[in-house]
C-alpha positions, 0 to 999 in steps of 0.5 A: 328462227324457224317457227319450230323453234320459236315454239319450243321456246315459248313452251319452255319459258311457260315452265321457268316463268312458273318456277320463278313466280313460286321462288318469289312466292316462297322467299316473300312469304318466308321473309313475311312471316320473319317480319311478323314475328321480329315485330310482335315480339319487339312490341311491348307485351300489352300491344298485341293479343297473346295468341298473336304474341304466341304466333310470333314467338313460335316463328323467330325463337332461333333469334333469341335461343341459339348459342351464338357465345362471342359473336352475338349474345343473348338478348342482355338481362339487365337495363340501366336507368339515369337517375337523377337527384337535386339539392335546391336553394331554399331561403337559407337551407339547402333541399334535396329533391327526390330522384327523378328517372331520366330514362322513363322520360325518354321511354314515355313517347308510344313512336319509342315502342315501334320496333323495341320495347326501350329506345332510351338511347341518350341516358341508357347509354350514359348510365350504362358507361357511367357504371361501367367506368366506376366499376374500373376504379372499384365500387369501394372508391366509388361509395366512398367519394359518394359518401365524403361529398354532400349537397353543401360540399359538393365536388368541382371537376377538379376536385374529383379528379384530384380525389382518385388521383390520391387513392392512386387510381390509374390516369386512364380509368380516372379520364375515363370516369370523368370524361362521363361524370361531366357528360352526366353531370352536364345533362343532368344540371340542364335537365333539373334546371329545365324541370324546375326553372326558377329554382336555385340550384346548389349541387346535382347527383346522378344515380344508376339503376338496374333493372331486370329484364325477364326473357322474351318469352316470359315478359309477359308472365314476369315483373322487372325487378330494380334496385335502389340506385347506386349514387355518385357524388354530389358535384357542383352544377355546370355552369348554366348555357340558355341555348343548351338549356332550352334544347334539353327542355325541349327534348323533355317536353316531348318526350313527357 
């Protein structure tokens, strides 16, 4: 290589080499702003100032406005909660506890809100299927099998399977509901049991809640709005696991 042309390369890669520290400024600073703005507004609404909420908001609202239809929806507008109630052993009568929200506990860690305002992936799953499964067998059987059943006549696994089988429910929709009535129930018993040791257990019932989710761009200016939750039937407690038991109540005591 002659020094001529030894030159000409060096004055030609000064210009390249300044085009590519611009590109690498430019994709940096794009992928910052996104950041930011994906992050601040994951954020609970009480986390970061409003104008730095109204910055982010102004960056990313293709996130959350376009028309994506089939292949990536909106962001949902109902969350569903697990509730759960006890009926305990008293002397000789049976007590019904008050209904205890599952999914606020998993919801009460502040590591939860870092990157989404709802990370209860545990009972918002379970309640989410639960209701989805008894909406298959209609909501009309599902409040009638709640109503028959009490805290001194609860239902076996049986049972309830037995109950469907008579309103001629079809042999899928009934494995689905009991596939998730016994997760439910199974986790539910463990939890009550972990949050009142000692305590008798006769019947357990789990309950879904839904609750509104105002807009992304509106947290901050509208309340979530719930209804009571719609129950199911009272069903006999799994049968109790120490090992299983003590895992659970130590995933509460965490997470309260």
């Amino acid at each position: 290589m002659t020094e001529d042309s030894a030159k000409i390369d060096a004055e030609q890669a000064v210009p390249r080499s300044k085009v590519k520290s611009v590109v690498v400024l430019l994709v940096t600073a794009v992928v910052g702003v996104q950041l930011y703005g994906v992050t601040i507004t994951s954020l609970p609404a009480d986390a970061a100032p409003k104008l730095l909420r109204d910055l982010a908001y102004a960056v990313t609202p293709s996130y959350f406005e376009e028309e994506w239809k089939l292949f990536a929806p909106n962001p949902i507008s109902v969350d569903r909660s697990l509730m759960v109630q006890a009926a305990w052993k008293d002397g000789e009568t049976v007590v019904e506890g008050e209904w205890i929200d599952l999914t606020a506990i998993d919801n009460s860690v502040v590591r939860h809100h870092v990157g989404a305002p709802r990370a209860a992936y545990l009972t918002g799953r379970i309640a989410g299927t639960i209701d989805a499964g008894w909406r298959n067998v209609t909501r009309e059987i599902r409040a009638e099998v709640a109503q028959e059943t009490t805290p001194e006549s609860p239902l076996s696994t049986d049972a309830l399977r037995t109950r469907l089988e008579d309103d001629e429910v079809a042999a899928d929709r009934i494995a689905l509901v009991v596939d998730f009535d016994v997760a439910a129930m199974t986790y539910t018993t463990d939890a009550l049991r972990a949050l009142n040791p000692g305590r008798e257990l006769v019947a357990v019932r789990y309950g879904v809640q839904a609750t509104t989710v105002p807009r992304w761009n509106l947290r901050d200016e509208m309340t979530p709005t719930s209804i009571p939750p719609t129950a199911g039937p009272w069903r006999v407690p799994a049968e109790d696991d120490r090992q299983r038991r003590e895992s659970v109540a130590s995933y509460l005591e965490r997470h309260r």
